[in-house]
C-alpha positions in Angstrom: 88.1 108.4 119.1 86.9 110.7 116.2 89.0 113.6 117.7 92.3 111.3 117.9 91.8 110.3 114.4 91.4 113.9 113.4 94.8 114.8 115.1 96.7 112.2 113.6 95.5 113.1 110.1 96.4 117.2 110.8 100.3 115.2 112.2 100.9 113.3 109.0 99.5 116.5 107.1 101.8 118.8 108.9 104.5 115.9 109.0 104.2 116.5 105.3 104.0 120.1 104.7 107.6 120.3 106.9 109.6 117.3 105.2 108.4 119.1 102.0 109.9 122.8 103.4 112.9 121.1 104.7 113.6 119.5 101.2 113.0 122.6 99.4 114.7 124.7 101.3 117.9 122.7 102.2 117.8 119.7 100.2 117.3 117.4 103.3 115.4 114.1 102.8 114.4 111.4 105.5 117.6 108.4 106.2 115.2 105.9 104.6 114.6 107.5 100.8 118.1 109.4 101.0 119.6 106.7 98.6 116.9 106.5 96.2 116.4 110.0 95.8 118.4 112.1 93.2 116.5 115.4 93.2 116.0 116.3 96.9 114.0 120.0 96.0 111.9 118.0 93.3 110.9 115.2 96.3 110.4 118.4 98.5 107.8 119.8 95.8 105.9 116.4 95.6 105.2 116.5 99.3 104.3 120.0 99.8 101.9 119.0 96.6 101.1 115.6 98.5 100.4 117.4 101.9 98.2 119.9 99.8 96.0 117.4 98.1 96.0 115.1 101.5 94.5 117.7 103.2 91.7 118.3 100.6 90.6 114.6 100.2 90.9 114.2 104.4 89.2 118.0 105.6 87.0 118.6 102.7 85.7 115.0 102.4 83.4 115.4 105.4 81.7 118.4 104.3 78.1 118.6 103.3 77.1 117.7 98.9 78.0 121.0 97.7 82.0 120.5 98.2 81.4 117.2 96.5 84.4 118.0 93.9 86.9 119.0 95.8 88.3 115.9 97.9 88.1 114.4 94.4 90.6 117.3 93.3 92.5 116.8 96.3 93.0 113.2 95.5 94.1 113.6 92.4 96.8 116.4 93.5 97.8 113.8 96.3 98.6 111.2 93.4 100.0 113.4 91.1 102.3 114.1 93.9 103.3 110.4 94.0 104.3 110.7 90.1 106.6 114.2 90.6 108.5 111.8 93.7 108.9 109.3 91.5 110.4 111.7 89.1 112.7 113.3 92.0 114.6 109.4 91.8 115.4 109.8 88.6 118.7 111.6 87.5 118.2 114.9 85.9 119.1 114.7 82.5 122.5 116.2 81.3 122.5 119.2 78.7 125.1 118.5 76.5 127.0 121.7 75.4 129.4 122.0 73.0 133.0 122.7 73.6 133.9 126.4 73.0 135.5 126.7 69.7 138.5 128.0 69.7 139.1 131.8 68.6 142.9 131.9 67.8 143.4 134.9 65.5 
C-alpha cells in the first residue's frame, strides 16, 4: 500500500511539473481552467513552483529530524504557488503610452 501511495504522489508531482512545461512553453492550459485563466505562462510558472514545493513537503517530510525545515519550505513554496495562479486569472495590466507627438516641420 505504501508503495502505491508513493507512486501516485511522484504521478500528481510529475503531472505537475509537465502541465507547468506545457504552459510555459506553449501557453496550453487544462479544458477546465482555460476560461479562467488570462496568463497561461504565469499559471505555467505557479505549477512548476507548486510541483517544486509538493515535492519537498511529500519526499522530504519522511526523512529523519535533521531535514526538519525543509518540507516546511516546501509547503510554503507549494502555497505561494497557489497565490502566483491566482494572479495568472487576472488580466495583466495595460501600460498606457502616449500617442507620438507629431513632428511636422
Amino acid at each position: 500500500m505504501h508503495m502505491f501511495l508513493v507512486a501516485l504522489a511522484v504521478s500528481a508531482v510529475a503531472l505537475m511539473a509537465v502541465s507547468g512545461v506545457l504552459g510555459v512553453t506553449t501557453g496550453w492550459v487544462p479544458r477546465p481552467a482555460r476560461r479562467r485563466i488570462a496568463r497561461p505562462r504565469l499559471w505555467g510558472y505557479g505549477q512548476l513552483i507548486g510541483a517544486a514545493g509538493a515535492a519537498l513537503w511529500l519526499f522530504l517530510g519522511v526523512l529523519p529530524a535533521r531535514f526538519d525545515v525543509l518540507p516546511l519550505v516546501g509547503w510554503c513554496v507549494f502555497m505561494a504557488s497557489l497565490g502566483v495562479q491566482t494572479l495568472a486569472r487576472r488580466p495583466a495590466a495595460r501600460i498606457h503610452r502616449p500617442a507620438p507627438a507629431d513632428s511636422a516641420s
